[in-house]
N, CA, C and O atoms as a GROMACS GRO file, in nm:
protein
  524
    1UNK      N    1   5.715  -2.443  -1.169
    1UNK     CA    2   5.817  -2.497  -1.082
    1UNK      C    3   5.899  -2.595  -1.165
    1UNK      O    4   5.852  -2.675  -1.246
    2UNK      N    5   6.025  -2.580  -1.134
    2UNK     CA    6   6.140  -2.673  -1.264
    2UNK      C    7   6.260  -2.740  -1.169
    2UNK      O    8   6.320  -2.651  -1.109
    3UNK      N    9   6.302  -2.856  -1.144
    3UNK     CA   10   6.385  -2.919  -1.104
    3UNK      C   11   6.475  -2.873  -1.179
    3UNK      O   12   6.450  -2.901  -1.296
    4UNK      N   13   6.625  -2.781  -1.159
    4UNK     CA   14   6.740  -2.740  -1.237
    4UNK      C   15   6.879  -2.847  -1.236
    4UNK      O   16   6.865  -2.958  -1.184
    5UNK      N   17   6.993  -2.814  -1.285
    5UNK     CA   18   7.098  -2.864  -1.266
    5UNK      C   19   7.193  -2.775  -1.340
    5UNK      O   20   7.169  -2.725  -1.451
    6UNK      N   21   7.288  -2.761  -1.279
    6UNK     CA   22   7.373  -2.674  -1.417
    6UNK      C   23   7.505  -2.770  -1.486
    6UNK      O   24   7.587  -2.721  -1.563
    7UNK      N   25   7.505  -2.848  -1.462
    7UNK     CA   26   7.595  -2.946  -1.545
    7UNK      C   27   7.533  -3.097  -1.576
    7UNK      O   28   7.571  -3.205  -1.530
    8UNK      N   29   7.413  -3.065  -1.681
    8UNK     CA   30   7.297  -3.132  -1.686
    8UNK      C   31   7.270  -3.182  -1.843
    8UNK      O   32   7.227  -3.077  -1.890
    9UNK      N   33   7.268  -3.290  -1.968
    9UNK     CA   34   7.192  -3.245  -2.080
    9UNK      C   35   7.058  -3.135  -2.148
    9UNK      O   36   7.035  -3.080  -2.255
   10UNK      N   37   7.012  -3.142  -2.051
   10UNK     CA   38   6.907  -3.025  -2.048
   10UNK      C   39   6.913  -2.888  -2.022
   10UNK      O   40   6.835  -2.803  -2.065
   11UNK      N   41   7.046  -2.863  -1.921
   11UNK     CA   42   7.100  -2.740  -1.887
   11UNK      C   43   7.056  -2.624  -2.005
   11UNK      O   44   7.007  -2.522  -1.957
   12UNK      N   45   7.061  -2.626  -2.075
   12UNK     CA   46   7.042  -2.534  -2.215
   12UNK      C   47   6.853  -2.528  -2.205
   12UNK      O   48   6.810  -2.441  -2.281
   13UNK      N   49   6.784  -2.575  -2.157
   13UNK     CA   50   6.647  -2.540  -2.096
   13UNK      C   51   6.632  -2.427  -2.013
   13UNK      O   52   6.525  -2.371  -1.990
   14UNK      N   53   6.770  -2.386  -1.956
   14UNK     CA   54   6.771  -2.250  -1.830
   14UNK      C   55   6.734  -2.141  -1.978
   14UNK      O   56   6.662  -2.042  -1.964
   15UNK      N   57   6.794  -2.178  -2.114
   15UNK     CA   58   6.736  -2.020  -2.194
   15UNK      C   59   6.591  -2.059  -2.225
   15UNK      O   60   6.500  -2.002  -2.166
   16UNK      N   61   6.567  -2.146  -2.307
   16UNK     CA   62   6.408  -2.178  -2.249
   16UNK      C   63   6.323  -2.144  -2.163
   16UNK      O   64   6.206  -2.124  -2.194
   17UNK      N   65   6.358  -2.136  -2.070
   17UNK     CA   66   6.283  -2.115  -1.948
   17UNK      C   67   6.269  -1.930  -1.940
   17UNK      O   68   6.173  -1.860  -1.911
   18UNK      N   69   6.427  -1.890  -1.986
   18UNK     CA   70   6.382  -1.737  -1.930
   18UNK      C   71   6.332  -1.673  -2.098
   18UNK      O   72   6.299  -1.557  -2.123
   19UNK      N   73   6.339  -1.776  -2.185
   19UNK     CA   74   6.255  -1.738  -2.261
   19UNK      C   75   6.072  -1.718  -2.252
   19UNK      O   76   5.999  -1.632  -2.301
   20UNK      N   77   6.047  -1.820  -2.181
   20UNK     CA   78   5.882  -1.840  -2.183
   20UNK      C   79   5.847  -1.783  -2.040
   20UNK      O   80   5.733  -1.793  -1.995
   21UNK      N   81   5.982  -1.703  -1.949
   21UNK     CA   82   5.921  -1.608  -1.880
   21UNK      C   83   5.936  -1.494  -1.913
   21UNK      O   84   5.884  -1.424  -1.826
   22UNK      N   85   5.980  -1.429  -1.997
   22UNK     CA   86   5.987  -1.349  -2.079
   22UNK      C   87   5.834  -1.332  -2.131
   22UNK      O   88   5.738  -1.268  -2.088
   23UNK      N   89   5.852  -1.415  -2.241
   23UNK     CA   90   5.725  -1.438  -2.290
   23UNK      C   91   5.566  -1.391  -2.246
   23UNK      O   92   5.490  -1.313  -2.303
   24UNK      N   93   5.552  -1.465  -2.132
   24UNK     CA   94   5.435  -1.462  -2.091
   24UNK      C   95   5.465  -1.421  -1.869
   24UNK      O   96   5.413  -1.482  -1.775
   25UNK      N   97   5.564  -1.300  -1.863
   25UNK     CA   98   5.574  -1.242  -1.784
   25UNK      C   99   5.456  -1.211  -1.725
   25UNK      O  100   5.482  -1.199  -1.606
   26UNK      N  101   5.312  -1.187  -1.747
   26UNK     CA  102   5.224  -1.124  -1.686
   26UNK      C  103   5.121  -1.217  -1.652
   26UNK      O  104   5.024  -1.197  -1.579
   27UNK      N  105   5.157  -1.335  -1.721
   27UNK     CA  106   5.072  -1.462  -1.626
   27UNK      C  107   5.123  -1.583  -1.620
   27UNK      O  108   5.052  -1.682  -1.638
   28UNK      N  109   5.276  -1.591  -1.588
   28UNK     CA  110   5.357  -1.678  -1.554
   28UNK      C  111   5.516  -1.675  -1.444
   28UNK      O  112   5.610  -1.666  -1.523
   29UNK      N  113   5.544  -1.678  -1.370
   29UNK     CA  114   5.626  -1.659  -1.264
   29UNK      C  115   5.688  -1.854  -1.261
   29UNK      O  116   5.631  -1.952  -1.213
   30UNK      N  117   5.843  -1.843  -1.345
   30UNK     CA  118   5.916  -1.961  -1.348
   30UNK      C  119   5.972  -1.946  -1.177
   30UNK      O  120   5.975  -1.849  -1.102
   31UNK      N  121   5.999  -2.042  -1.167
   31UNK     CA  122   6.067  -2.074  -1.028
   31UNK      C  123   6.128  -2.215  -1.046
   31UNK      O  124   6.070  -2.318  -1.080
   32UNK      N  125   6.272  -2.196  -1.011
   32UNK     CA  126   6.408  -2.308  -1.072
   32UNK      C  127   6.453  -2.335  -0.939
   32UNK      O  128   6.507  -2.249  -0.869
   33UNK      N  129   6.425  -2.488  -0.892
   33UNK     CA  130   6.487  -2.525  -0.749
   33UNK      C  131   6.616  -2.639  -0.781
   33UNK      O  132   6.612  -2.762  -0.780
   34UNK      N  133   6.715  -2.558  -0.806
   34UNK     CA  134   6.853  -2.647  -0.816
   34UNK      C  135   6.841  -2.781  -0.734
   34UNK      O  136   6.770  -2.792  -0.634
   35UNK      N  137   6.904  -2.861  -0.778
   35UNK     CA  138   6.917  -3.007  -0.661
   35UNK      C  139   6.984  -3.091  -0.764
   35UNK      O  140   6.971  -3.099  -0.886
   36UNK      N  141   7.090  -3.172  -0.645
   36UNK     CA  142   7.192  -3.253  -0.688
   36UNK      C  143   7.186  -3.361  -0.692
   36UNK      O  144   7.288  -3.430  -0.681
   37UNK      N  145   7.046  -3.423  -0.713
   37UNK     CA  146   6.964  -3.552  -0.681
   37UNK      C  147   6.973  -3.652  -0.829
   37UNK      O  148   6.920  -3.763  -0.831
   38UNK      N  149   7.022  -3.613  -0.911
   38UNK     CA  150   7.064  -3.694  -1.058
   38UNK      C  151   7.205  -3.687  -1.054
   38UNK      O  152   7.266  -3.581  -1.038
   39UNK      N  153   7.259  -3.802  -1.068
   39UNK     CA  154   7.402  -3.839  -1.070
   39UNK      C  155   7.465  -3.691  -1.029
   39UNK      O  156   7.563  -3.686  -1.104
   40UNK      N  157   7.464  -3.596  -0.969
   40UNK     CA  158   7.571  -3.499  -0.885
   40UNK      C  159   7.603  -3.366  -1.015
   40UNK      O  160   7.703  -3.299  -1.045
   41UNK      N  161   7.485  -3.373  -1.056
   41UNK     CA  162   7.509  -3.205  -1.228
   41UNK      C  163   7.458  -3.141  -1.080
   41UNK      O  164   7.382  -3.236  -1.057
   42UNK      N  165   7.445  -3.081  -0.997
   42UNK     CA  166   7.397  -2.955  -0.937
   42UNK      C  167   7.485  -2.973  -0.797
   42UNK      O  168   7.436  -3.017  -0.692
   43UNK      N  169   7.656  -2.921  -0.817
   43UNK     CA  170   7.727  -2.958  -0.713
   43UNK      C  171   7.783  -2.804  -0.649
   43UNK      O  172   7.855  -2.782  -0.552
   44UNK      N  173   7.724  -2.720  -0.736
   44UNK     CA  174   7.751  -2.525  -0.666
   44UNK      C  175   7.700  -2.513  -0.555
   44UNK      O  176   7.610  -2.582  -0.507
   45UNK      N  177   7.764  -2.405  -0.500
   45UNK     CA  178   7.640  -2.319  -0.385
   45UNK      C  179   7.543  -2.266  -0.430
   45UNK      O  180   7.507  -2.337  -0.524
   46UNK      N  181   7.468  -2.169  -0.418
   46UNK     CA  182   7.344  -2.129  -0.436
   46UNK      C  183   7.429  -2.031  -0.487
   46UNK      O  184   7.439  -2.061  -0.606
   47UNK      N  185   7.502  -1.922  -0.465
   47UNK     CA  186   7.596  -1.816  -0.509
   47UNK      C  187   7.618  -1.868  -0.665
   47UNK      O  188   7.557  -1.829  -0.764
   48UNK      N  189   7.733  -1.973  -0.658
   48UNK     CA  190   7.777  -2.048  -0.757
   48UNK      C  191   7.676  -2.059  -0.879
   48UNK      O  192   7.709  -2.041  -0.996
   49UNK      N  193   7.526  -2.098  -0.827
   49UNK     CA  194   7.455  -2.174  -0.924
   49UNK      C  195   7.362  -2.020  -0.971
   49UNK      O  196   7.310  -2.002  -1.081
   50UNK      N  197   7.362  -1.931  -0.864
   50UNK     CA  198   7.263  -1.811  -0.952
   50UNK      C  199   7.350  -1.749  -1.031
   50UNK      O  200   7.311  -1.712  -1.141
   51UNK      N  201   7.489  -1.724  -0.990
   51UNK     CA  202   7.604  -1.638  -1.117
   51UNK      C  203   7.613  -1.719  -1.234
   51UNK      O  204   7.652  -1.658  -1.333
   52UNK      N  205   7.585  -1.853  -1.252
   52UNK     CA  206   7.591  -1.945  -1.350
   52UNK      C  207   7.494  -1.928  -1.419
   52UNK      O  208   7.528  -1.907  -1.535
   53UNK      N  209   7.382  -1.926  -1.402
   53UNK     CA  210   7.171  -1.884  -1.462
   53UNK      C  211   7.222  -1.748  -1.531
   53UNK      O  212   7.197  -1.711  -1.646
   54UNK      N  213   7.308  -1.675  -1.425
   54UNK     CA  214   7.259  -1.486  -1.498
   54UNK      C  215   7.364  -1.489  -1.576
   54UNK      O  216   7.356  -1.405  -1.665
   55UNK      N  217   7.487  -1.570  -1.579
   55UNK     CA  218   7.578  -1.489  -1.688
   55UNK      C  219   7.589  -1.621  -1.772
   55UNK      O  220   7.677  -1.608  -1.857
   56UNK      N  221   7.550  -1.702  -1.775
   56UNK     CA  222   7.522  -1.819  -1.901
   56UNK      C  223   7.414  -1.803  -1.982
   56UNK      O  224   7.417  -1.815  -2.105
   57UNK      N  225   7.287  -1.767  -1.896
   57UNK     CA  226   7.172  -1.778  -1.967
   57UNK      C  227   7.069  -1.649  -1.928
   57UNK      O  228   6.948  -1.637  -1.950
   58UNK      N  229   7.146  -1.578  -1.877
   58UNK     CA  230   7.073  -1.445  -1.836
   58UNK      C  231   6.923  -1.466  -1.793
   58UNK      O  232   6.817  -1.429  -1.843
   59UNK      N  233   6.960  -1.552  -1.666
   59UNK     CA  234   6.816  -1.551  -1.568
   59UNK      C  235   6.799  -1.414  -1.504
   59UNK      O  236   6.870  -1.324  -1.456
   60UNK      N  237   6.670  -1.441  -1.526
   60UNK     CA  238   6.597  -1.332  -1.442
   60UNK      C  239   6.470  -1.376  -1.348
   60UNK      O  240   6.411  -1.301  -1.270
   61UNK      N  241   6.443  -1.495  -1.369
   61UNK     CA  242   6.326  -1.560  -1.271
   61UNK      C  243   6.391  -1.614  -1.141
   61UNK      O  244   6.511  -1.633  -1.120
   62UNK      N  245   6.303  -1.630  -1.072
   62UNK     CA  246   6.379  -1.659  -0.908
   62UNK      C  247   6.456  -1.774  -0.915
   62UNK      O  248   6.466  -1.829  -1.025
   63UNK      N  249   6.512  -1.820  -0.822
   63UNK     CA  250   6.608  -1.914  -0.841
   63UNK      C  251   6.611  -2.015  -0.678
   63UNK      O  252   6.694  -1.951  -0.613
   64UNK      N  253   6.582  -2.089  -0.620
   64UNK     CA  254   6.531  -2.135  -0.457
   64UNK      C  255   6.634  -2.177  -0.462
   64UNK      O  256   6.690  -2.218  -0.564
   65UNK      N  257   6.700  -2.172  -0.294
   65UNK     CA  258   6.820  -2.263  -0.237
   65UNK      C  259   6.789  -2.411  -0.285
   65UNK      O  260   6.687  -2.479  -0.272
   66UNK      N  261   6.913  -2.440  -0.345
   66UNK     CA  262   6.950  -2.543  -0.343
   66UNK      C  263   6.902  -2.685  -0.265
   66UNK      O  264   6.946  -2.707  -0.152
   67UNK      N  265   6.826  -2.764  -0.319
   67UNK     CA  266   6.792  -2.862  -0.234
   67UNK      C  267   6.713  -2.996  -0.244
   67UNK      O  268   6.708  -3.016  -0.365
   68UNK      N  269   6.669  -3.065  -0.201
   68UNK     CA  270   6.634  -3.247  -0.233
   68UNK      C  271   6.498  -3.226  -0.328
   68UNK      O  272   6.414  -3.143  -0.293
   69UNK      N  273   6.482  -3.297  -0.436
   69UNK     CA  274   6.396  -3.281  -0.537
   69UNK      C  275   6.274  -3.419  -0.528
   69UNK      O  276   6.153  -3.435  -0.544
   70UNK      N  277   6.390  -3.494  -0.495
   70UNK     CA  278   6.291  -3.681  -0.482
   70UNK      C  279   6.227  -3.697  -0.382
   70UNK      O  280   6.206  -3.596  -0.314
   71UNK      N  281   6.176  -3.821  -0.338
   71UNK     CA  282   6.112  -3.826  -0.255
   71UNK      C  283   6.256  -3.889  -0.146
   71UNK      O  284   6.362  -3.944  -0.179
   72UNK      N  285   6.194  -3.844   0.004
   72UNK     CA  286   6.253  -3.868   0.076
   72UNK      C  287   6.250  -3.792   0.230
   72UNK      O  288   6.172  -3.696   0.232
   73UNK      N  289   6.316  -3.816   0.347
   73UNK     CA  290   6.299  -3.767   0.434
   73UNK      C  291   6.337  -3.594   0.389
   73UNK      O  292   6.239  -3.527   0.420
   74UNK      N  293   6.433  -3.517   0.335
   74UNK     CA  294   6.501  -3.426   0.293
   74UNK      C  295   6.473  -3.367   0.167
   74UNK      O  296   6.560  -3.301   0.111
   75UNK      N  297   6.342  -3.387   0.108
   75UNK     CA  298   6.248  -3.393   0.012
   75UNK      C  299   6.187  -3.226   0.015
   75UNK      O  300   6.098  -3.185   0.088
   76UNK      N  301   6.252  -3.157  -0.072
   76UNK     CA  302   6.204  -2.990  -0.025
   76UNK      C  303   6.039  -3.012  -0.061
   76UNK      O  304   5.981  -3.092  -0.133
   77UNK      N  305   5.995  -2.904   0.024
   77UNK     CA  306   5.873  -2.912   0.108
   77UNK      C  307   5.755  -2.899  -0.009
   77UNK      O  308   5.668  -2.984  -0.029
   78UNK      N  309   5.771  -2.773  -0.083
   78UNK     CA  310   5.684  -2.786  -0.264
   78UNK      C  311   5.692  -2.916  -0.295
   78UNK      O  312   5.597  -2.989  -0.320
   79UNK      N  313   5.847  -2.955  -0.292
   79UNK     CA  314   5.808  -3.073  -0.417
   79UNK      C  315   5.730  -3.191  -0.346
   79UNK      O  316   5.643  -3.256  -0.404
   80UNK      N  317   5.773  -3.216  -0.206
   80UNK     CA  318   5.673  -3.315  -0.124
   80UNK      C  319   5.496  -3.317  -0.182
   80UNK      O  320   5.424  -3.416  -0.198
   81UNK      N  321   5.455  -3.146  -0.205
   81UNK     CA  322   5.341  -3.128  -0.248
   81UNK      C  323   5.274  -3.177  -0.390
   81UNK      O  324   5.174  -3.240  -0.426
   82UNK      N  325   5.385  -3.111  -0.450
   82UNK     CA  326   5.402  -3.125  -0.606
   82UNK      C  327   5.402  -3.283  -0.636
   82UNK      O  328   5.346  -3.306  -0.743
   83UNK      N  329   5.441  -3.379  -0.582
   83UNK     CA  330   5.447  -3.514  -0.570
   83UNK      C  331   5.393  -3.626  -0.559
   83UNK      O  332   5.411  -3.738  -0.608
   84UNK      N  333   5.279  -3.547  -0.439
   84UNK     CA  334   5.177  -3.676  -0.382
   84UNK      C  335   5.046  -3.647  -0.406
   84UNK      O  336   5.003  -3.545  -0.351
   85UNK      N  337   4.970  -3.714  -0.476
   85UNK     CA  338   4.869  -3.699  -0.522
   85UNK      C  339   4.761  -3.659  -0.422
   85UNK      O  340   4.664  -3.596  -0.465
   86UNK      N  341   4.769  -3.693  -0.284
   86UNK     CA  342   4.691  -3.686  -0.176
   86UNK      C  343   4.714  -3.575  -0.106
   86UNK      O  344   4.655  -3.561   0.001
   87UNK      N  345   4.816  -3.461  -0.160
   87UNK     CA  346   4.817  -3.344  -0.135
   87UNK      C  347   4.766  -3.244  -0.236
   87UNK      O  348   4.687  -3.154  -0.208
   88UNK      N  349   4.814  -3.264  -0.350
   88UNK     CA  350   4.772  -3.160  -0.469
   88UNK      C  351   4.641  -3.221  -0.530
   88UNK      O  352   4.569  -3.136  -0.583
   89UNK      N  353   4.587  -3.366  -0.535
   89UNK     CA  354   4.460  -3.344  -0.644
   89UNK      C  355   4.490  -3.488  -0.714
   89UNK      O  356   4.404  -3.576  -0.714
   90UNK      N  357   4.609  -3.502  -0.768
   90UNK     CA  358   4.615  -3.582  -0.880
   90UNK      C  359   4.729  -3.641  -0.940
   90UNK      O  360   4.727  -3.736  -1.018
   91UNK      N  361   4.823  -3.583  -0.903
   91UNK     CA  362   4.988  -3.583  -0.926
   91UNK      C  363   5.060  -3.677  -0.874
   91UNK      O  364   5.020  -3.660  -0.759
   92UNK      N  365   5.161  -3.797  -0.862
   92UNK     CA  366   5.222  -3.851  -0.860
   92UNK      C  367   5.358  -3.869  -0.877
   92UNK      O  368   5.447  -3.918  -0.806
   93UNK      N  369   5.354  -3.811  -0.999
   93UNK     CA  370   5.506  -3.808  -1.078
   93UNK      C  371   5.610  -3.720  -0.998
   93UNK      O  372   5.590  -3.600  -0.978
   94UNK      N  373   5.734  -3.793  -0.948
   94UNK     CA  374   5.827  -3.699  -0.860
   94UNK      C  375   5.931  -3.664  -0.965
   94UNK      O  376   5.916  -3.730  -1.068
   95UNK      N  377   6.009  -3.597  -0.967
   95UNK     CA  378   6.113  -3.541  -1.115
   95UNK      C  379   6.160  -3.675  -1.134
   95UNK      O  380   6.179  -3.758  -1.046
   96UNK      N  381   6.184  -3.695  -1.296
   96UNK     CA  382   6.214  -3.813  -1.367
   96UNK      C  383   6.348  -3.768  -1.389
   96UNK      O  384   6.442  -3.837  -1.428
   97UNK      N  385   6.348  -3.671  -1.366
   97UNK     CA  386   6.520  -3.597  -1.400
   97UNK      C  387   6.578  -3.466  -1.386
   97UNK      O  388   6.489  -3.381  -1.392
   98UNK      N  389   6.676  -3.424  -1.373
   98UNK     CA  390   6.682  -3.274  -1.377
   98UNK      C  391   6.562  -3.200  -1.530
   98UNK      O  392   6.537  -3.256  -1.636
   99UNK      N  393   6.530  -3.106  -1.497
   99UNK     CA  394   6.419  -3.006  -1.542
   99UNK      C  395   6.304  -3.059  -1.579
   99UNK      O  396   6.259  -3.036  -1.691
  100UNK      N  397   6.237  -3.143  -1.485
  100UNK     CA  398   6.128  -3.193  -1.450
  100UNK      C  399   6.016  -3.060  -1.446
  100UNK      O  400   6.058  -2.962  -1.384
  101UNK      N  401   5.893  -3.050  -1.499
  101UNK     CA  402   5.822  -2.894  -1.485
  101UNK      C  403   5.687  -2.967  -1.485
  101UNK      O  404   5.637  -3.058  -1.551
  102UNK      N  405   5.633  -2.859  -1.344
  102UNK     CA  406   5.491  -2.851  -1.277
  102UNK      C  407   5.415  -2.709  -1.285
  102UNK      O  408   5.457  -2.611  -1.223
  103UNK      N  409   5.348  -2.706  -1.333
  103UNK     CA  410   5.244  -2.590  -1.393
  103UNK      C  411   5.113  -2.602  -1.298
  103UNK      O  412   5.020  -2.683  -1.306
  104UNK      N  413   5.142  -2.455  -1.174
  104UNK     CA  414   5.001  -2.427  -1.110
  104UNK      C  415   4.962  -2.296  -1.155
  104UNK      O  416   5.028  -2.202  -1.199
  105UNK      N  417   4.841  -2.311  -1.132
  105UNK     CA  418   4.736  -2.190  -1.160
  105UNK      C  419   4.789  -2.078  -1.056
  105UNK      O  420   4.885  -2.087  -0.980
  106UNK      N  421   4.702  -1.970  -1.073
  106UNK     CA  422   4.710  -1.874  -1.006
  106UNK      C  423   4.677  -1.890  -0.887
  106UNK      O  424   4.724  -1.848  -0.782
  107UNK      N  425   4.557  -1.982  -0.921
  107UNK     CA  426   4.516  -1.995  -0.727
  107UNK      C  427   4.615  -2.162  -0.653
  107UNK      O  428   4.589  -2.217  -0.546
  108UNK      N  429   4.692  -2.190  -0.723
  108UNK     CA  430   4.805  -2.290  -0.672
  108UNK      C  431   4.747  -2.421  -0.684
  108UNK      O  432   4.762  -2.522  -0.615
  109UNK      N  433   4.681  -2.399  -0.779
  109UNK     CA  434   4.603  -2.550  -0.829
  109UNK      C  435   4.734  -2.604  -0.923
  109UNK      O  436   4.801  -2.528  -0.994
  110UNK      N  437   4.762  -2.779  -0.908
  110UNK     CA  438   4.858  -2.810  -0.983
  110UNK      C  439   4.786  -2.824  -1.158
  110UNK      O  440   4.700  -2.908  -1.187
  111UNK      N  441   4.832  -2.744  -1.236
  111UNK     CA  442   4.772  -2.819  -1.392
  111UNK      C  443   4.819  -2.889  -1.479
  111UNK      O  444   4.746  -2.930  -1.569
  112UNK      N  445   4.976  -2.926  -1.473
  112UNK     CA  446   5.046  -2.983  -1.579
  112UNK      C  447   5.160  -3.041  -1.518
  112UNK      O  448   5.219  -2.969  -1.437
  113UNK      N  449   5.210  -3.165  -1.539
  113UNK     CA  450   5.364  -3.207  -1.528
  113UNK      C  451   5.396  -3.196  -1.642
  113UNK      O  452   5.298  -3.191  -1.716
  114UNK      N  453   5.489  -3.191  -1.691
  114UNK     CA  454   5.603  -3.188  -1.845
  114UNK      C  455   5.748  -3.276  -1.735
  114UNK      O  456   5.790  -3.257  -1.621
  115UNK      N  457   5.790  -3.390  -1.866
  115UNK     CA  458   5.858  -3.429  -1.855
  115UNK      C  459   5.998  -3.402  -1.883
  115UNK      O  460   6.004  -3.358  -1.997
  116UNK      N  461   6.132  -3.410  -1.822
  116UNK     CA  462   6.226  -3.272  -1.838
  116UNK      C  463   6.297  -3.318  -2.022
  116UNK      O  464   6.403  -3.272  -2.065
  117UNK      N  465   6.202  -3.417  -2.102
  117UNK     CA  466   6.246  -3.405  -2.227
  117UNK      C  467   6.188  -3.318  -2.262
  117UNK      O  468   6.248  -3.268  -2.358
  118UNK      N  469   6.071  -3.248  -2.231
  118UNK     CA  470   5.981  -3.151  -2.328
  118UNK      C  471   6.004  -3.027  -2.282
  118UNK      O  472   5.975  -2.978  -2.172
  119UNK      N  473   6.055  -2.982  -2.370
  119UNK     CA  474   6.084  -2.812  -2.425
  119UNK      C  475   5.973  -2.698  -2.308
  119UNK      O  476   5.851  -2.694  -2.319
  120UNK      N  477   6.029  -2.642  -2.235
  120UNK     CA  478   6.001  -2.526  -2.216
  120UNK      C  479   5.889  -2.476  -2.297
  120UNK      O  480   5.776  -2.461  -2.252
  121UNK      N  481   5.928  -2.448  -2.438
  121UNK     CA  482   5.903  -2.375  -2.581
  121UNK      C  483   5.800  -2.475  -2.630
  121UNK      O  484   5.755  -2.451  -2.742
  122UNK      N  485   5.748  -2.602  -2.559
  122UNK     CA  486   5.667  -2.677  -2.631
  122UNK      C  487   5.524  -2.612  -2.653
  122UNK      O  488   5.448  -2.554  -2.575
  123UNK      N  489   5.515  -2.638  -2.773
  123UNK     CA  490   5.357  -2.625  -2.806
  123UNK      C  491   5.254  -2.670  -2.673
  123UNK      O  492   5.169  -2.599  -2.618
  124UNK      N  493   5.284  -2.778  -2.648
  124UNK     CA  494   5.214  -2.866  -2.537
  124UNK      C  495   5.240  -2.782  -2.371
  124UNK      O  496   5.166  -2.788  -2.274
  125UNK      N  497   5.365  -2.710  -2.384
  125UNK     CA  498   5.376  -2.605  -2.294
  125UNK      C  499   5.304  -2.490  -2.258
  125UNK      O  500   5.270  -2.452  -2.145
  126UNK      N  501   5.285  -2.440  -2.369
  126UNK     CA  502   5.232  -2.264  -2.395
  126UNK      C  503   5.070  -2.357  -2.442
  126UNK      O  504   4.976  -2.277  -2.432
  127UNK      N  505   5.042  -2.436  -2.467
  127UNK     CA  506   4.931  -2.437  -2.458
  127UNK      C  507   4.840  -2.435  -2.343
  127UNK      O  508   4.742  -2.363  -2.325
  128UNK      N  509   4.908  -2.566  -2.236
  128UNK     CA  510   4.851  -2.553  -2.118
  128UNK      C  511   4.843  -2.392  -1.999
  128UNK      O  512   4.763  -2.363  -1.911
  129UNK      N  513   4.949  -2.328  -2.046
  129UNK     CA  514   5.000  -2.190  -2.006
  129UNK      C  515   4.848  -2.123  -2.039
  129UNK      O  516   4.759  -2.072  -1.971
  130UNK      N  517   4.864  -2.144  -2.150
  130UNK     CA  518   4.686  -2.041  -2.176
  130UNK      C  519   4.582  -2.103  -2.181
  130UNK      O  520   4.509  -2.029  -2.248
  131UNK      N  521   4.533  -2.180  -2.158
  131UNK     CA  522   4.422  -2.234  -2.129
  131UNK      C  523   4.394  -2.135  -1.922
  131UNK      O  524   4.294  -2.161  -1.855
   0.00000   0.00000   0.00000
């Protein structure tokens, strides 16, 4: 799960991303929830922002409506999960920024936050990926 933006410093993480789903397609499923919750980089429609993923960076992983990433009343409903430690296990950290990334297991156990400085492509990425 990845907090997106498309007019973002990190924006260039969307090839990253459909790189390491590429990659490891058969035991990894990216999922990119746009939101305009950092100074206003995610100001498209949902239309706007998936033609932007496929013909900038040729997404092919799902892409969720558009919507609130932080905490708050309007707080999409994953990330509420993804967020509070008293729901998932252990977790805290709400996105520090656009492409904020949360790594669950197969059975929807949370295993990893990555902070949206660290690479997609990180060692520290693909490691936790295979474990």
């Amino acid at each position: 799960m990845v907090n997106t933006a498309s007019d973002c410093g990190y924006t260039n993480q969307y090839d990253d991303l459909q790189k390491l789903y590429e990659q490891y397609r058969d035991v990894l499923t990216v999922v990119a929830f746009p939101a305009n919750d950092f100074k206003e980089q995610e100001k498209g429609s949902d239309e706007e922002i998936g033609n932007f993923c496929k013909i900038n960076y040729g997404v092919t992983f799902p892409i969720a409506l558009k919507s609130s990433v932080i905490k708050g009343d309007s707080q999409q409903k994953v990330f509420q999960w993804l967020t509070d430690k008293t729901k998932n296990g252990w977790n805290n950290h709400p996105p520090a920024w656009n492409f904020s990334k949360y790594l669950l297991n197969e059975e929807g156990v949370l295993m990893g936050y990555f902070d949206a400085a660290i690479s997609p492509l990180s060692e520290e990425v693909r490691k936790a990926i295979e474990e």
